[in-house]
N, C-alpha and C positions, 0 to 999 in steps of 0.2 A: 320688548322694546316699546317704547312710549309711541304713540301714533303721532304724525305732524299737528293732527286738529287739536288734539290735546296739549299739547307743547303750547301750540299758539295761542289758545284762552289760558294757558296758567302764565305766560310773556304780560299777555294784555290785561290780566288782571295784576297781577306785580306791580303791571306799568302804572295801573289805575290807586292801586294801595299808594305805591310811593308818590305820586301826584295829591293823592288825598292828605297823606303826610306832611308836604312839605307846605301845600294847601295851608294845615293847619299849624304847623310852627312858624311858618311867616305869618300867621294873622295874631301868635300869642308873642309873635319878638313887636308887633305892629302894637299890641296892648301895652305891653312893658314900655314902649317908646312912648306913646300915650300918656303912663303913669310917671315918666319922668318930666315930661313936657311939660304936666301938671304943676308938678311941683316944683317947678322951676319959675311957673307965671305967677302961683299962690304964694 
């Protein structure tokens, strides 16, 4: 059986992955929105 301690650093690294994830597809929908903004002004 998995130990509590263990359980909870692999909860809070998950947690940390999927934060880093979304982290980074919000900042690549945030370029694309960018890239159209652009070329909407140009």
């Amino acid at each position: 059986m998995i130990s509590q301690k263990r359980l909870v650093a692999h909860v809070s690294f998950l947690s940390d992955f999927i934060g880093l994830f979304s982290d980074v597809s919000g900042f690549i929908l945030r370029l694309h929105a960018l890239e159209d903004y652009a070329t909407i002004i140009l």
